[in-house]
C-alpha positions in Angstrom: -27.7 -31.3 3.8 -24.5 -33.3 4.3 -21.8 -34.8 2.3 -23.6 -37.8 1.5 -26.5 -36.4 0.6 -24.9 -34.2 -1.9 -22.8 -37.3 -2.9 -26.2 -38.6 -4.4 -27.4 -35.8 -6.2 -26.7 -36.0 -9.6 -24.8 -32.8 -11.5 -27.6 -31.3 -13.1 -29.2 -30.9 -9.6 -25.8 -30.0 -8.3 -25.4 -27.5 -10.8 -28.8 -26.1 -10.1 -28.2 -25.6 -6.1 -25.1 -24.1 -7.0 -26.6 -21.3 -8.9 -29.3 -21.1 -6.5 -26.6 -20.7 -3.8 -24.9 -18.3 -5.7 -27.6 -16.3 -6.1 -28.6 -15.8 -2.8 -25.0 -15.3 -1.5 -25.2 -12.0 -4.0 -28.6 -11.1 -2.6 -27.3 -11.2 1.0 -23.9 -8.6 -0.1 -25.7 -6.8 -1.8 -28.3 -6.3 1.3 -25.3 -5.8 3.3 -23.8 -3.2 1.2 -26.4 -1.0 1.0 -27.2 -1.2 5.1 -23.6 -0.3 5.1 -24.5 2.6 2.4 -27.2 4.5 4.2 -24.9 4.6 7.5 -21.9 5.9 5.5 -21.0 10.0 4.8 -18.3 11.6 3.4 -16.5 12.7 6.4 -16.9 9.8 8.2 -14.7 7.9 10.4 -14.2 4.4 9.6 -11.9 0.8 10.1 -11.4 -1.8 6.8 -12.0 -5.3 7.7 -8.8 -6.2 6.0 -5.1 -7.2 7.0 -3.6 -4.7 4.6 -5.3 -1.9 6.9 -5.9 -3.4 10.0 -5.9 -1.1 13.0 -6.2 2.1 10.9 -8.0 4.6 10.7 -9.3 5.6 7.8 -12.3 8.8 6.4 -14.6 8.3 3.6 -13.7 10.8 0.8 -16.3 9.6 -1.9 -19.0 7.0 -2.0 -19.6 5.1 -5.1 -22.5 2.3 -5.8 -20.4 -0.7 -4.6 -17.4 0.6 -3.1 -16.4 3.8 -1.4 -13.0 5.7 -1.8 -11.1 6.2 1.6 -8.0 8.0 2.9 -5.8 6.9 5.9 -5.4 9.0 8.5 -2.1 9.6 9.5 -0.7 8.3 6.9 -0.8 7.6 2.7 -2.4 6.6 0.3 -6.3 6.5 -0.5 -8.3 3.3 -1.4 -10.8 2.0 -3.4 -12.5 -0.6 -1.2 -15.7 -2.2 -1.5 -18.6 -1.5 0.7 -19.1 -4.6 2.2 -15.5 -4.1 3.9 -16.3 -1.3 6.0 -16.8 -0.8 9.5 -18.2 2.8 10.8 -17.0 4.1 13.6 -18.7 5.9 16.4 
């Protein structure tokens, strides 16, 4: 579908794919999440796909239902970061 088409829709209908879009978007993290959930342990080794921690390493210290709580390794701080973010590493 391209601009124009969508330029003809009315805004009910726009609306309505909007939602629909929505919805599957949400469907498709959340699938994402938990692939990303049954890989994960608490131990394990893994990178944030994020500029704030690029390049560093980082170890899962808890898992949650939608995000998991991770520590950098040498270095500070622990984070709070969703699921969806992380990268494990072999």
């Amino acid at each position: 579908m391209n601009y124009s088409e969508l330029k003809n829709l009315s805004l009910e209908e726009l609306r309505e794919l909007n939602s629909k879009v929505v919805e599957v978007i949400k469907i498709k993290k959340s699938e994402l999440a938990w692939d990303i959930k049954n890989e994960l342990y608490i131990g394990a080794n893994v990178s944030v796909n994020h500029p704030k921690l690029s390049g560093k390493q980082c170890r899962v210290t808890k898992i949650n239902r939608t995000k998991a709580l991770i520590e950098v390794l040498n270095g500070y701080g622990s984070y709070n970061v969703p699921l969806s973010m992380l990268t494990l590493n072999s």
